[in-house]
N, C-alpha and C positions, 0 to 999 in steps of 0.2 A: 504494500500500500504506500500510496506517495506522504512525504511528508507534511503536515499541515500547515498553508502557510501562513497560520492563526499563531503557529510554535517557531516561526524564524523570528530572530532575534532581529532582523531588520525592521520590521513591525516595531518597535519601543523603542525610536530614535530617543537619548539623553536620558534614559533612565539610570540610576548608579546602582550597583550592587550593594546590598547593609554592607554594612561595617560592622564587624563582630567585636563586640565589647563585653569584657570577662563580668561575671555578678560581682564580683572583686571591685572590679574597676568602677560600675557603677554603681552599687551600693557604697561607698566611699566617698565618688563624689555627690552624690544625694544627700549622705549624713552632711562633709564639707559647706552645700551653699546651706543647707539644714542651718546649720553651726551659726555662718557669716549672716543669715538671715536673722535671728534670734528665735527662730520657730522652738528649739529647748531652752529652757529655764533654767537661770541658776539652781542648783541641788537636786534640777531631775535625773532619775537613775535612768538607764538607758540597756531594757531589758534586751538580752539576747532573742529569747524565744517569739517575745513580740514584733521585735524590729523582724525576724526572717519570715514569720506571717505576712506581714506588711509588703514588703521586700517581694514576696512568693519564689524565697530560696532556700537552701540548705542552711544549716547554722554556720557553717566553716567559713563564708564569706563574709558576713556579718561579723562573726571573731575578730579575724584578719581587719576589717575596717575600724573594731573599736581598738584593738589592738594600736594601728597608726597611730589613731589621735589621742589615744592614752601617754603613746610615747612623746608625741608632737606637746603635750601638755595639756590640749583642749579641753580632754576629760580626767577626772580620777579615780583611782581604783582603791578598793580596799579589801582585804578576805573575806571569801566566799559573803562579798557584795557584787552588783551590777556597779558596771562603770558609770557615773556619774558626773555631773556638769557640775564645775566648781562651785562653790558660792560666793555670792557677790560681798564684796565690800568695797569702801572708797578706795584704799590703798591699793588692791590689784585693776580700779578703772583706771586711777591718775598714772600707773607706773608703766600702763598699756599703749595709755593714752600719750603720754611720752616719747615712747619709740615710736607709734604710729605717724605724730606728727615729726619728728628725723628722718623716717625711713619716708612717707610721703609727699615731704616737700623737694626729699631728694627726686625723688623718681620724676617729680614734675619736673622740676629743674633740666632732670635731663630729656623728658618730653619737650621740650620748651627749644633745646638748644637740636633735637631732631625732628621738630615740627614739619609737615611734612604740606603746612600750607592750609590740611582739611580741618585741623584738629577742632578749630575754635566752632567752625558749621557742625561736625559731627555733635560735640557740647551741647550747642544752642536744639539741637532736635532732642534730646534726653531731656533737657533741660527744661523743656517746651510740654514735654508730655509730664514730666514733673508737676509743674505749674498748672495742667490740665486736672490734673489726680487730687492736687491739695486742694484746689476751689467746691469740689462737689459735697454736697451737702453729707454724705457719708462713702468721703474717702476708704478707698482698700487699703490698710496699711501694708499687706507685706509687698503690694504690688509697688506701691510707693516706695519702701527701702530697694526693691529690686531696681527699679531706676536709679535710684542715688548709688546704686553699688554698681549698675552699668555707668554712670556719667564720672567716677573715680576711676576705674579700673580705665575706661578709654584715655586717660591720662596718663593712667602708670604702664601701661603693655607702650606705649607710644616711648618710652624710654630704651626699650631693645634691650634689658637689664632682666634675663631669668631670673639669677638669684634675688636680686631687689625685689621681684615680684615674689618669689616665692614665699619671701620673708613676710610683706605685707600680706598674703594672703594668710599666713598663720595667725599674726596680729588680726586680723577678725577677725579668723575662727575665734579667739579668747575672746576677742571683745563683745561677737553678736549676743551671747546670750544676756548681756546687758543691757541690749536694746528693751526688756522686757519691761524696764524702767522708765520709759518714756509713753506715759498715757497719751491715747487718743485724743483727749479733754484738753490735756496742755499745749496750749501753742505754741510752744517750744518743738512739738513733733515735727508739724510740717512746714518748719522754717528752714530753706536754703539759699535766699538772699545773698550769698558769699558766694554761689554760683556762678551770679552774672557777676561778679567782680573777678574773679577765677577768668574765666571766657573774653574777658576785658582785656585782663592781665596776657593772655597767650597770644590773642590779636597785635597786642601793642609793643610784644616780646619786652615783657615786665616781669625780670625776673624774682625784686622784691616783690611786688603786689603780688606775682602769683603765691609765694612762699606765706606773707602775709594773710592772702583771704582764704588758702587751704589749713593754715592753723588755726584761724579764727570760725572756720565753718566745724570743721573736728570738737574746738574746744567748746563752743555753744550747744552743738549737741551733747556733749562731754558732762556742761555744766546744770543740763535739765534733766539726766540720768541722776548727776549725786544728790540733786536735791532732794527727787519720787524714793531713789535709793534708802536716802538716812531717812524721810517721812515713812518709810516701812521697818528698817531695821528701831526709831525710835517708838516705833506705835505700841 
């Protein structure tokens, strides 16, 4: 019988073949934006059995991933407990928050000196749908830090700096579960004003203002985390 010509592969001009990705790989980076998002809470335990439910995998992958971020520090471990997410206090947000802003102003810095001409348009459309999300009368929060964490991150990959990157991305891993500190009600949440002076800054290849309005954007959200923070650890 001839072959069908419903099954020649010329029929699906531009289709790609998957891309096989191990339960390893992505269950790790799921827990990872998990992390950077603040989707866990400080002192949640992060049950094996439940996450490979979840997951719809063996437990061995799951291990292996909490494994990483045990070592990485994001999470803690203790005998025969689940590994769990640190707990918050001021002293590990400000000490975070410290290298976050060295290791980020650097990266911009060198975004800044390998502009590539698009960076500031690219900005201004993240930026744009930002500003879209905080006006609505009930904003999506995690959708909302999703954007802020794309509109940073297009600044720090624009640096051509693996490790630098790598490093900032572990600094959130620690720092999201703090986000959890930052109510809806406070308008401190969906304030990033320091944006458009950021986007200013790249435009006009300002290397203090940019250094300037990315540690002034970090510390302001920084500073409405410790307030919600000590108003819960004093209650």
């Amino acid at each position: 019988m001839p072959k069908s010509s419903m099954t020649d592969e010329n029929n699906f001009p531009g289709l790609k073949k998957r891309i096989a990705v191990s339960d390893l790989d992505h269950v790790y980076s799921e827990l990872k934006q998990s992390m950077m998002m603040g989707l866990f809470a400080p002192g949640q335990p992060l049950k094996l059995r439940e996450l490979a439910e979840a997951f719809g995998t063996s437990h061995m992958p799951v291990r292996e991933a909490l494994h990483r971020l045990a070592v990485a520090e994001v999470l803690e471990t203790a005998p025969r407990k689940s590994p769990f997410v640190p707990l918050a206090n001021s002293k590990r947000l400000r000490d975070i928050l410290s290298l976050r802003i060295d290791l980020e102003c650097k990266a911009a810095l060198l975004a800044l000196e390998l502009d590539d001409g698009m960076l500031a348009n690219r900005l201004r459309i993240v930026n744009g749908k930002m500003d879209a999300e905080s006006i609505k009368k009930r904003p999506h929060i995690h959708k909302y830090l999703k954007l802020n964490q794309q509109f940073h991150f297009e600044i720090y990959r624009q640096s051509n700096n693996d490790v630098l990157l790598n490093l900032i991305e572990l600094l959130w891993m620690r720092y999201g579960p703090l986000l959890n500190f930052l109510q809806s009600d406070d308008g401190q949440f969906f304030e990033h004003s320091q944006h458009n002076k950021i986007i200013k800054a790249i435009e006009t290849q300002d290397s203090k203002a940019l250094s300037e309005s990315i540690s002034s954007d970090l510390t302001v959200a920084a500073e409405s985390i410790e307030r919600n923070l000590l108003s819960v650890l004093n209650a």
